[in-house]
N, CA, C and O atoms as CSV, one atom per row, in Angstrom:
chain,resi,resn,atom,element,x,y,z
A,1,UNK,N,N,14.772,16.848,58.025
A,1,UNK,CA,C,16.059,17.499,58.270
A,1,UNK,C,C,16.374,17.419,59.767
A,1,UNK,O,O,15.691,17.752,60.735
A,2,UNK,N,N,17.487,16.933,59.694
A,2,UNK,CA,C,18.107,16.786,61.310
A,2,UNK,C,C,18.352,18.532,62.134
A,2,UNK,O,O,19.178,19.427,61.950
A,3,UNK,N,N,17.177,18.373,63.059
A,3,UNK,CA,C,17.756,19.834,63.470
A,3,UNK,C,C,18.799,20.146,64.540
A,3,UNK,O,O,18.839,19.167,65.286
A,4,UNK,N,N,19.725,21.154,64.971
A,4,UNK,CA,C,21.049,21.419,65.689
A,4,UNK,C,C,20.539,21.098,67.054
A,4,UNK,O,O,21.471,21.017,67.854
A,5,UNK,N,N,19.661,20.942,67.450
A,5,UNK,CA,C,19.712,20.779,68.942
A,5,UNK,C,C,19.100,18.960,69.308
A,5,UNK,O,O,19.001,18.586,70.477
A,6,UNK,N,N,18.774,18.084,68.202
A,6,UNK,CA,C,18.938,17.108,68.223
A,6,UNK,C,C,20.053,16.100,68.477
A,6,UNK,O,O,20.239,15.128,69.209
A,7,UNK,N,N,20.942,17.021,67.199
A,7,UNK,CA,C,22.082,16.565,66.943
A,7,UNK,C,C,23.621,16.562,68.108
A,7,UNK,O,O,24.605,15.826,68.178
A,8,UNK,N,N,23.135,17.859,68.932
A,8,UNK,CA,C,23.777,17.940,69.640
A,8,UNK,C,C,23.471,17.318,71.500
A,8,UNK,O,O,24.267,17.405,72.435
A,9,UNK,N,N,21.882,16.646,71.515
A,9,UNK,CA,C,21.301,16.068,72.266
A,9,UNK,C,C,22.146,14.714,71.785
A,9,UNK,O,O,23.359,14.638,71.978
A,10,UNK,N,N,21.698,14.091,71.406
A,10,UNK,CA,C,22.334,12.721,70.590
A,10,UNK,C,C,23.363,12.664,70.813
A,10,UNK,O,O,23.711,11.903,71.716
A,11,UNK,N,N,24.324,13.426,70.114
A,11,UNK,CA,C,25.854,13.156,70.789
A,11,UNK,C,C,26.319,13.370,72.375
A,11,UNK,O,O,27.232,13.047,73.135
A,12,UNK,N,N,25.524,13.857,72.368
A,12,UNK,CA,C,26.156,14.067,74.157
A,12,UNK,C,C,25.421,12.715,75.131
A,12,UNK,O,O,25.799,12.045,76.092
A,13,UNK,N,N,24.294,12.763,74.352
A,13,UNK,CA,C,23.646,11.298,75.167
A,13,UNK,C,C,24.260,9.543,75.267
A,13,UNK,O,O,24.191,8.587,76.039
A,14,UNK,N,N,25.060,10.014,73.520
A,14,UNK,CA,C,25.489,8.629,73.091
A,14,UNK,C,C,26.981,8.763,73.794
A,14,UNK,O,O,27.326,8.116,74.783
A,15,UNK,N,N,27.590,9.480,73.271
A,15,UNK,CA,C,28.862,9.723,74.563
A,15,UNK,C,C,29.005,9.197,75.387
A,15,UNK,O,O,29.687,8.182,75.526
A,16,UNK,N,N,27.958,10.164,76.685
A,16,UNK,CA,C,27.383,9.771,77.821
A,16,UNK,C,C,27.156,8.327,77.930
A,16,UNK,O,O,27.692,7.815,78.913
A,17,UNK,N,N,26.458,7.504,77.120
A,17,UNK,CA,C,26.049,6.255,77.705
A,17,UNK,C,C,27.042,5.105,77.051
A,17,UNK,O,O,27.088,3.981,77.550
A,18,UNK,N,N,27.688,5.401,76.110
A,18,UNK,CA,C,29.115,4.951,76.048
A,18,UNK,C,C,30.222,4.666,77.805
A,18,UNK,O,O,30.823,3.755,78.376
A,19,UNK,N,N,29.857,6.340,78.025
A,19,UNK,CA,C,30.986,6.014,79.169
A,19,UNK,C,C,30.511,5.505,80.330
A,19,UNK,O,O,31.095,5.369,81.405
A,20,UNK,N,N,29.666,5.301,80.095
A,20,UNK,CA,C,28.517,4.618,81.294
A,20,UNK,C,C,29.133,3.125,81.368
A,20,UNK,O,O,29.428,2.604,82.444
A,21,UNK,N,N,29.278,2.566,80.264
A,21,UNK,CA,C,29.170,1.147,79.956
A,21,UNK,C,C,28.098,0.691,80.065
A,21,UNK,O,O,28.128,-0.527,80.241
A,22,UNK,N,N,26.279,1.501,80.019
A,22,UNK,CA,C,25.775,0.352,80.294
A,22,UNK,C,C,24.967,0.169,78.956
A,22,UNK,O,O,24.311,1.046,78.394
A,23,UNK,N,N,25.128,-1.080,78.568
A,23,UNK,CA,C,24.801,-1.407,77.462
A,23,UNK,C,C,23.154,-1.401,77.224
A,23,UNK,O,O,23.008,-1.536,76.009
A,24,UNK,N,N,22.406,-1.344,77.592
A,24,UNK,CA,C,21.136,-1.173,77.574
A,24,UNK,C,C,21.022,0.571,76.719
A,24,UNK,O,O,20.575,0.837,75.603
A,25,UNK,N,N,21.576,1.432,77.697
A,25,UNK,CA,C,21.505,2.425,77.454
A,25,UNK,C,C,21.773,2.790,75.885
A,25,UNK,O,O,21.025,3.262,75.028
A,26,UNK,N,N,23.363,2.316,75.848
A,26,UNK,CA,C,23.998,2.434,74.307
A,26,UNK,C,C,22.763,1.974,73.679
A,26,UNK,O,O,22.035,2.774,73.091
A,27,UNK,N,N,22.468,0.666,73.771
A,27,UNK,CA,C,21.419,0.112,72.543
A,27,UNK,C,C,19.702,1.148,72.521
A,27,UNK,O,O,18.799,0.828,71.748
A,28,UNK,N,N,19.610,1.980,73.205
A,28,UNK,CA,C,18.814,2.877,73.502
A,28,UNK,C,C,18.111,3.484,72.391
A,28,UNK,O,O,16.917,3.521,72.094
A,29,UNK,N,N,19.505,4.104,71.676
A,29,UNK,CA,C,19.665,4.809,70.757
A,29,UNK,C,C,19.150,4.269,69.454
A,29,UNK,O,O,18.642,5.004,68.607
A,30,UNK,N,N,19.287,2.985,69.310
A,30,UNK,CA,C,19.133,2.232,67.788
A,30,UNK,C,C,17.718,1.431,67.352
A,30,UNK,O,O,17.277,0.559,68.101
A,31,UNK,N,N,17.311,1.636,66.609
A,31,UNK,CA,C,15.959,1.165,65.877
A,31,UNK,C,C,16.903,-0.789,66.182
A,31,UNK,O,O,18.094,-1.101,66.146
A,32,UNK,N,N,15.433,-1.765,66.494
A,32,UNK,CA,C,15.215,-3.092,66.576
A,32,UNK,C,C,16.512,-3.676,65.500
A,32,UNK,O,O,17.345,-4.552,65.736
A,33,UNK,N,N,16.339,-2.885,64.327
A,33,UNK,CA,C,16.605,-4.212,63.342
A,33,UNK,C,C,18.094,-3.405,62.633
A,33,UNK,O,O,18.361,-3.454,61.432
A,34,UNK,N,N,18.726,-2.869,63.413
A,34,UNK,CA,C,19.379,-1.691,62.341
A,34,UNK,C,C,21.214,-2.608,62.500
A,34,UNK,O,O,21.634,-3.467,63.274
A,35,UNK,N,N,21.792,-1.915,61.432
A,35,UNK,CA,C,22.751,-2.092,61.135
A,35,UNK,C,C,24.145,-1.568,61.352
A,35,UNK,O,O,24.363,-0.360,61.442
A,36,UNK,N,N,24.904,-2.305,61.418
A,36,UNK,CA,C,26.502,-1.771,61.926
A,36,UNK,C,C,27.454,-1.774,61.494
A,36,UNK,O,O,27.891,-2.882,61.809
A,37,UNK,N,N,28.312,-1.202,60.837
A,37,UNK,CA,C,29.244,-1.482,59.787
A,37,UNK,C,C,30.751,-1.059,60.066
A,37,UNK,O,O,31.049,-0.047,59.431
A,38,UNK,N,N,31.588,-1.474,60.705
A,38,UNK,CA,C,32.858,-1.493,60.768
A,38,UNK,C,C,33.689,-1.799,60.708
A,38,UNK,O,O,33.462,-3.008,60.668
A,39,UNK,N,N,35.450,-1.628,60.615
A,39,UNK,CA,C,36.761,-2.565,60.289
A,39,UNK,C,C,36.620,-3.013,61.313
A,39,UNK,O,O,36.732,-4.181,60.941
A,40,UNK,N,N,36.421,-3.113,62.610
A,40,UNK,CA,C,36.601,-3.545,63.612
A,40,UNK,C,C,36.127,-4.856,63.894
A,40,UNK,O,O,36.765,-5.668,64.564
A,41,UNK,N,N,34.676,-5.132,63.235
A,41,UNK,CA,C,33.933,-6.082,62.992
A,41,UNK,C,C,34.771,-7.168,62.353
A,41,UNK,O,O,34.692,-8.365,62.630
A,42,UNK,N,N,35.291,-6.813,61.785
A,42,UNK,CA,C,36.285,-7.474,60.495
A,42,UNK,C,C,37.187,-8.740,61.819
A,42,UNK,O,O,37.278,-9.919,62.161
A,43,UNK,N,N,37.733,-7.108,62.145
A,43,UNK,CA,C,39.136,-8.021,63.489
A,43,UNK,C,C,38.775,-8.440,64.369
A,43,UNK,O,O,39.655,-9.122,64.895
A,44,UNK,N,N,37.509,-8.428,65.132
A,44,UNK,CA,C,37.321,-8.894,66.511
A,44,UNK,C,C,36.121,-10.265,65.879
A,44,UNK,O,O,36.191,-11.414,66.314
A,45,UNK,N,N,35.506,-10.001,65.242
A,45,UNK,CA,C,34.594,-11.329,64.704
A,45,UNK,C,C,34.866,-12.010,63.477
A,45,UNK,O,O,34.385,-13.143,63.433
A,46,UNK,N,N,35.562,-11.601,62.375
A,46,UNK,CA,C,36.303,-12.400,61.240
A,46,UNK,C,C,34.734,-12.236,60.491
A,46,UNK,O,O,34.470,-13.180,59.746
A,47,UNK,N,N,33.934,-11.433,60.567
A,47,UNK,CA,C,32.684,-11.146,59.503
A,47,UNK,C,C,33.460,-9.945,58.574
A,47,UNK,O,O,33.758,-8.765,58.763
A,48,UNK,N,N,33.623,-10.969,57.410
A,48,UNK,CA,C,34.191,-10.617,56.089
A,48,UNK,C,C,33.461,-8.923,55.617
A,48,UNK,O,O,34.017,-7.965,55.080
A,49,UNK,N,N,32.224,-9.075,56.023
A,49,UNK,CA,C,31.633,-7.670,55.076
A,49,UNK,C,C,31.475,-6.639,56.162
A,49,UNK,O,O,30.683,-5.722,55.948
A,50,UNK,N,N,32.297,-6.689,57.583
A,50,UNK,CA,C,32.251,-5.835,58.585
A,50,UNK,C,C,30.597,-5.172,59.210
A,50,UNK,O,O,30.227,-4.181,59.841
A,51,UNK,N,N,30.012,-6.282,58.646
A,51,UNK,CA,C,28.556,-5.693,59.250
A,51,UNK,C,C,27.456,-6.754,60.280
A,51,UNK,O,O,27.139,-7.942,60.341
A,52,UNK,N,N,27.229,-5.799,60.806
A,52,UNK,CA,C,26.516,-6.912,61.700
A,52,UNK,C,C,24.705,-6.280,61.961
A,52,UNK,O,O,24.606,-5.097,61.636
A,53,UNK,N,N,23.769,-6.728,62.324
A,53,UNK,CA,C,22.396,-6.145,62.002
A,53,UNK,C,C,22.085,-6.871,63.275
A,53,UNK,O,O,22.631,-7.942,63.540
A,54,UNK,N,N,21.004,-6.163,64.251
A,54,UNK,CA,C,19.879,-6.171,64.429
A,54,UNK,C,C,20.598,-5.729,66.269
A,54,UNK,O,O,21.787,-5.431,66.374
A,55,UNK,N,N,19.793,-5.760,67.355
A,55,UNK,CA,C,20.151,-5.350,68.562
A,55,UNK,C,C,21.215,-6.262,69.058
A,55,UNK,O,O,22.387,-6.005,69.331
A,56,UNK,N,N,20.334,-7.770,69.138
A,56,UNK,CA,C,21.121,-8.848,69.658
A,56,UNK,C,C,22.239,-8.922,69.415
A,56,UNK,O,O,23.043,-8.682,70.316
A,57,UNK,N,N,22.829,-9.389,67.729
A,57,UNK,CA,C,24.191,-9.598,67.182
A,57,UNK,C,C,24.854,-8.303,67.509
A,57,UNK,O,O,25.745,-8.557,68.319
A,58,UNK,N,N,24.817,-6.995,67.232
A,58,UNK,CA,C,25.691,-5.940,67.443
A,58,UNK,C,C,25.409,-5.921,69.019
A,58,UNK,O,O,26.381,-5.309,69.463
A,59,UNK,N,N,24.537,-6.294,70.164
A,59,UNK,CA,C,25.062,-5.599,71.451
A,59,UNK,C,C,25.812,-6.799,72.254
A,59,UNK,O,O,26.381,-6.558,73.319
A,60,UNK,N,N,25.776,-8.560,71.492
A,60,UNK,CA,C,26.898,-9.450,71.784
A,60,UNK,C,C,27.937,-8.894,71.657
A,60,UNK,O,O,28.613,-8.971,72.683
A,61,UNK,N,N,28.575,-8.142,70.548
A,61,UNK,CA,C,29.724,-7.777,69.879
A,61,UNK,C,C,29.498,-6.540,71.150
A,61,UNK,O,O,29.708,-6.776,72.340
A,62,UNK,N,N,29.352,-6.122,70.981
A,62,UNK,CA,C,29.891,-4.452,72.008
A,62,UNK,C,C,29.837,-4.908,73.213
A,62,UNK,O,O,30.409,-4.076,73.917
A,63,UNK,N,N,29.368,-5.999,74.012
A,63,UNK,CA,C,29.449,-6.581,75.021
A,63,UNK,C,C,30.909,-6.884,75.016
A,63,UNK,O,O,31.752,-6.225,75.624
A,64,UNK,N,N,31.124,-7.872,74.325
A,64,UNK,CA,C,31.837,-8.023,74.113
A,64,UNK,C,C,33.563,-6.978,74.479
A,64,UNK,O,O,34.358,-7.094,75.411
A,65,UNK,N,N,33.564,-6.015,73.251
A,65,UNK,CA,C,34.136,-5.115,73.564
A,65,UNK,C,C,34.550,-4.288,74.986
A,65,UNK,O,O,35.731,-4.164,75.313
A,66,UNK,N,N,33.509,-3.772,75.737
A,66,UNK,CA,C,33.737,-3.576,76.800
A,66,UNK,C,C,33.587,-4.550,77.901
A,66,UNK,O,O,33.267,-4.159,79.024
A,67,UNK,N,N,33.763,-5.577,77.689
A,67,UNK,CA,C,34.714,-6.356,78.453
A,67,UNK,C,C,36.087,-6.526,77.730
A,67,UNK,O,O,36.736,-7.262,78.472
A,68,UNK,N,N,36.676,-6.275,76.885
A,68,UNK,CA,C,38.222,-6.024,76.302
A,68,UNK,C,C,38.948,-5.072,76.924
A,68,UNK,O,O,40.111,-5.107,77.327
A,69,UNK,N,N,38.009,-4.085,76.964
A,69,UNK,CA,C,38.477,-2.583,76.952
A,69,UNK,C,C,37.655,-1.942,78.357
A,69,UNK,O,O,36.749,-1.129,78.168
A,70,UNK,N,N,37.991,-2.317,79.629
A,70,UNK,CA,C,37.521,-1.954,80.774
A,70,UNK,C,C,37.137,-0.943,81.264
A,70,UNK,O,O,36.232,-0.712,82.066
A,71,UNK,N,N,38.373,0.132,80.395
A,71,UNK,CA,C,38.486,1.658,80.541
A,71,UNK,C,C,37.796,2.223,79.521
A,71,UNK,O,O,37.671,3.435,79.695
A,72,UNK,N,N,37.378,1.884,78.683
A,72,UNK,CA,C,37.277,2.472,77.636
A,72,UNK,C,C,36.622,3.607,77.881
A,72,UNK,O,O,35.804,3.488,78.793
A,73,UNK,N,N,36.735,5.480,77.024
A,73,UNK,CA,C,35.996,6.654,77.787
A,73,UNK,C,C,35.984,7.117,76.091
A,73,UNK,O,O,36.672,6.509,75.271
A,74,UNK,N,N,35.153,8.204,75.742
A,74,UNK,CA,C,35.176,8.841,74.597
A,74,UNK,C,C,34.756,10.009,74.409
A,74,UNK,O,O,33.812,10.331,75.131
A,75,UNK,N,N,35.259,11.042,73.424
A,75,UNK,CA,C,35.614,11.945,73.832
A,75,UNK,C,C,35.144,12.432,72.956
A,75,UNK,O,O,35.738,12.216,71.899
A,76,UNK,N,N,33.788,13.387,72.863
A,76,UNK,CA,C,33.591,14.259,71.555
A,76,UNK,C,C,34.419,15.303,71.298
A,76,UNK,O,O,34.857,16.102,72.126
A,77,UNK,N,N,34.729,15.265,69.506
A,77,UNK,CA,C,35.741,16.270,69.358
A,77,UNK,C,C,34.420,17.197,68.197
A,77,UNK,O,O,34.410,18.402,68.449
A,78,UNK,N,N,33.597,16.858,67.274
A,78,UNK,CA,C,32.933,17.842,67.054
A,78,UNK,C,C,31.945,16.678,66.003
A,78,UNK,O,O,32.205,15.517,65.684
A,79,UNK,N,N,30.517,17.725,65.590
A,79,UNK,CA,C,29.511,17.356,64.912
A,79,UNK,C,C,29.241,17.662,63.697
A,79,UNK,O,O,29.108,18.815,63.286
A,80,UNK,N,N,29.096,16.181,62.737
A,80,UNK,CA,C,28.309,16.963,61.171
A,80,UNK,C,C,27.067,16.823,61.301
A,80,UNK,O,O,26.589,15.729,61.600
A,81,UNK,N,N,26.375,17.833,61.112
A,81,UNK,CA,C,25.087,17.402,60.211
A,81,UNK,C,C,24.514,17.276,58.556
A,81,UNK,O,O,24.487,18.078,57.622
A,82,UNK,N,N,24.093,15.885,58.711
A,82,UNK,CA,C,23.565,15.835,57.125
A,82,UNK,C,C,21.749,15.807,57.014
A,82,UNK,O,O,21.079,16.129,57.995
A,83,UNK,N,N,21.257,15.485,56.019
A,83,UNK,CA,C,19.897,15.750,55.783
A,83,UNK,C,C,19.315,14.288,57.231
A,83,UNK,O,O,19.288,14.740,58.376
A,84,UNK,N,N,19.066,13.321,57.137
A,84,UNK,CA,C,18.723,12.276,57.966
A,84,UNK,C,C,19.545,11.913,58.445
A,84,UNK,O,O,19.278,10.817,58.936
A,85,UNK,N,N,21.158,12.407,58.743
A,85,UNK,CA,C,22.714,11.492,59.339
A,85,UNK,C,C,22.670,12.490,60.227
A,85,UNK,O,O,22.019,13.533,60.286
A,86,UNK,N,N,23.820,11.774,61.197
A,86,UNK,CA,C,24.836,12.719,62.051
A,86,UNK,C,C,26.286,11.985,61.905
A,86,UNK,O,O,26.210,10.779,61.666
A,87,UNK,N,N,27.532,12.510,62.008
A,87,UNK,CA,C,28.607,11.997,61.692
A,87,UNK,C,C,29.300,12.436,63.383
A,87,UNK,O,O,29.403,13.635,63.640
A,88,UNK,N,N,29.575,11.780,64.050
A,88,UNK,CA,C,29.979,12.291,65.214
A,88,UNK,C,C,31.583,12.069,65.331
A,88,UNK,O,O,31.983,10.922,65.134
A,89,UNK,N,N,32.208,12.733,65.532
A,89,UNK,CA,C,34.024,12.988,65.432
A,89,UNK,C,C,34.583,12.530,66.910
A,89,UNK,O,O,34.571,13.527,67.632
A,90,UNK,N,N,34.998,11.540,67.515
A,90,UNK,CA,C,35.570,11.373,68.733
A,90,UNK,C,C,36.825,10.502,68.985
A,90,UNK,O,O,37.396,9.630,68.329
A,91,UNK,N,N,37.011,11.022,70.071
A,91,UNK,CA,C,38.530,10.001,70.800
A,91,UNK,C,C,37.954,8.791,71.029
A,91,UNK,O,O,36.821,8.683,71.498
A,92,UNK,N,N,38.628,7.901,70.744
A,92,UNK,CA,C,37.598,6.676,70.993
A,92,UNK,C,C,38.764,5.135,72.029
A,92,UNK,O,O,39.145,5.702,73.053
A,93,UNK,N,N,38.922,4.712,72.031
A,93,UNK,CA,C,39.590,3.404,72.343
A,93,UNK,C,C,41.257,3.904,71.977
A,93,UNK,O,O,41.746,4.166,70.878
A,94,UNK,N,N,41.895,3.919,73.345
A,94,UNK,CA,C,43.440,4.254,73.265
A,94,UNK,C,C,43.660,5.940,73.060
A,94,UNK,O,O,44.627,6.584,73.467
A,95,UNK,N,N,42.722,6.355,72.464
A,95,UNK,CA,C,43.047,7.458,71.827
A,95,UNK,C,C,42.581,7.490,70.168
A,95,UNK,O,O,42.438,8.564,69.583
A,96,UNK,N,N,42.420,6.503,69.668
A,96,UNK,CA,C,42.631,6.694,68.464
A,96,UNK,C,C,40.730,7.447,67.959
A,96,UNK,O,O,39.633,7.349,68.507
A,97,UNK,N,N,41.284,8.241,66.509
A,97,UNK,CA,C,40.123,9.001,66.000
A,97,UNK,C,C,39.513,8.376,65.080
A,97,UNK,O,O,39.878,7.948,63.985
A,98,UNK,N,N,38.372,8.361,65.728
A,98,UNK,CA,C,36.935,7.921,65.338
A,98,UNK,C,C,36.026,9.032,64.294
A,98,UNK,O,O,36.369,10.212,64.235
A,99,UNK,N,N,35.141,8.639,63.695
A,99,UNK,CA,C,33.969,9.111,62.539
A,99,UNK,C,C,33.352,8.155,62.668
A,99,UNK,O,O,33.853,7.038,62.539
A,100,UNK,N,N,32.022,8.376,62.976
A,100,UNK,CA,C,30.803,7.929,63.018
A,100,UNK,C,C,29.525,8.330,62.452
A,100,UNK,O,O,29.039,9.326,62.988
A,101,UNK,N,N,28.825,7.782,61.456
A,101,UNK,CA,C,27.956,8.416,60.900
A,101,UNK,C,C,26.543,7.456,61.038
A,101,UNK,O,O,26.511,6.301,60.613
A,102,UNK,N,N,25.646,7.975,61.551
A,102,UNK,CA,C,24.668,7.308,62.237
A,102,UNK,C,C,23.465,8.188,61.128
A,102,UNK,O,O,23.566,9.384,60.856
A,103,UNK,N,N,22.319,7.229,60.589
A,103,UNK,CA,C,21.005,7.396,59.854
A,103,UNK,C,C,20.097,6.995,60.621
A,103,UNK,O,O,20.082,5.918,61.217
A,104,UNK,N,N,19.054,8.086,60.659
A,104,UNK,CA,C,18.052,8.389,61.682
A,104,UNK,C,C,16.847,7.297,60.295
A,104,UNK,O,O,16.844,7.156,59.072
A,105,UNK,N,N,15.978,6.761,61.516
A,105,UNK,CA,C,14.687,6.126,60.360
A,105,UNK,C,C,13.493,7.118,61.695
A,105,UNK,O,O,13.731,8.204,62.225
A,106,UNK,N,N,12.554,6.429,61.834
A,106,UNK,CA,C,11.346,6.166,62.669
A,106,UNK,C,C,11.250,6.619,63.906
A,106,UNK,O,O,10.994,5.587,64.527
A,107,UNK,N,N,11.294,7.660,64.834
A,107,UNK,CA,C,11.050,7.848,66.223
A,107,UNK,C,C,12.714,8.450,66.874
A,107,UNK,O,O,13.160,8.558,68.016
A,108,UNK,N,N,13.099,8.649,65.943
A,108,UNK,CA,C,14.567,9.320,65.545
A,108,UNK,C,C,15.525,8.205,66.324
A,108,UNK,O,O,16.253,8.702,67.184
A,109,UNK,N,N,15.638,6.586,66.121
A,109,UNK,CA,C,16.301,5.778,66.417
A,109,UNK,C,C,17.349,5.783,65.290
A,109,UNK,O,O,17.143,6.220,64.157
A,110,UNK,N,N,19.003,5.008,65.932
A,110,UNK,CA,C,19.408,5.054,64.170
A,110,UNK,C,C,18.857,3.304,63.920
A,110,UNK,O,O,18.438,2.475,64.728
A,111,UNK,N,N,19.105,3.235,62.341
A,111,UNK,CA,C,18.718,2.439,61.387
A,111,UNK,C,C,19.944,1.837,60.744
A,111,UNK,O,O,20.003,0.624,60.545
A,112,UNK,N,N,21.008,2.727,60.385
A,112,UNK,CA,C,22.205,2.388,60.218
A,112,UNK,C,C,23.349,3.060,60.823
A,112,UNK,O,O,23.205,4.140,61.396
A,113,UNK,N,N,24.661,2.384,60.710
A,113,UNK,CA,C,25.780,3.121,61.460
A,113,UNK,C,C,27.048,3.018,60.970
A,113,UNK,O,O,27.326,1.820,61.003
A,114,UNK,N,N,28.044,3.698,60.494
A,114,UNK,CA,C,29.178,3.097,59.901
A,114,UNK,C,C,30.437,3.956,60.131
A,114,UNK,O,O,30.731,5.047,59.642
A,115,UNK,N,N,31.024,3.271,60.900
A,115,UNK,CA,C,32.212,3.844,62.044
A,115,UNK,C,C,33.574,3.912,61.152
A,115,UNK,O,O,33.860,3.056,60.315
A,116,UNK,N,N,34.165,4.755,61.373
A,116,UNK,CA,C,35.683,4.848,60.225
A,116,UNK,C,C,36.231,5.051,61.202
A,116,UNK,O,O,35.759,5.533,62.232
A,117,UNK,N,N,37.900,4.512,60.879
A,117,UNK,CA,C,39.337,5.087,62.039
A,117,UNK,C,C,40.177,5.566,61.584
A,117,UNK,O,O,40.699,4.790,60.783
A,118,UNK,N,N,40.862,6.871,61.651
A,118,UNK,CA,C,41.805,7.504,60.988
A,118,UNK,C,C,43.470,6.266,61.359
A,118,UNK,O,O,43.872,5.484,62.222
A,119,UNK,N,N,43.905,6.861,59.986
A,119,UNK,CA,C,45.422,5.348,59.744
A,119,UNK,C,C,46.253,5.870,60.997
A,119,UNK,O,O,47.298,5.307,61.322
């Protein structure tokens, strides 16, 4: 069971190293081999099943990204907790609202991740 002061470590860390830009950091957070699942994936790489796996392929792609998005800053707006998830609620790119739900495996890295954008 994910306990409240993890959950609220985690988000403030991942935030944090979001607005950092430094990508080392972001990839910090994630188990070797884990997975990424978003529409975004879809539009910026044309990968049909919006998923991408392991450090390398997803931190090309977010490299990527923040070099698009120079400014990019994000903004926690609030936290779920589930049994092994966290769903993190933020301002993300432009403004627009983000859901993020991240699965903890091994050494409390995530394992999987699957980002939604409100219409």
């Amino acid at each position: 069971m994910i306990e409240n002061e993890f959950a609220e470590n985690f988000a403030k860390e991942w935030i944090a190293s979001w607005n950092s830009h430094d990508l080392d950091r972001i990839l910090s957070h994630y188990s070797d081999d884990f997975e990424m699942r978003s529409p975004v994936v879809v539009q910026v790489t044309g990968e049909p099943s919006g998923a991408l796996k392991g450090k390398q392929a997803v931190g090309d792609y977010w490299a990527g990204a923040l070099r698009m998005v120079p400014d990019l800053r994000f903004e926690l707006v609030s936290i779920y907790m589930g049994v092994d998830s966290i769903t993190l609620n933020y301002k993300g790119a432009r403004g627009s609202n983000v859901s993020e739900t991240f699965h903890f495996g091994p050494q409390n890295k995530v394992v999987r991740a699957y980002a939604h954008y409100a219409l």
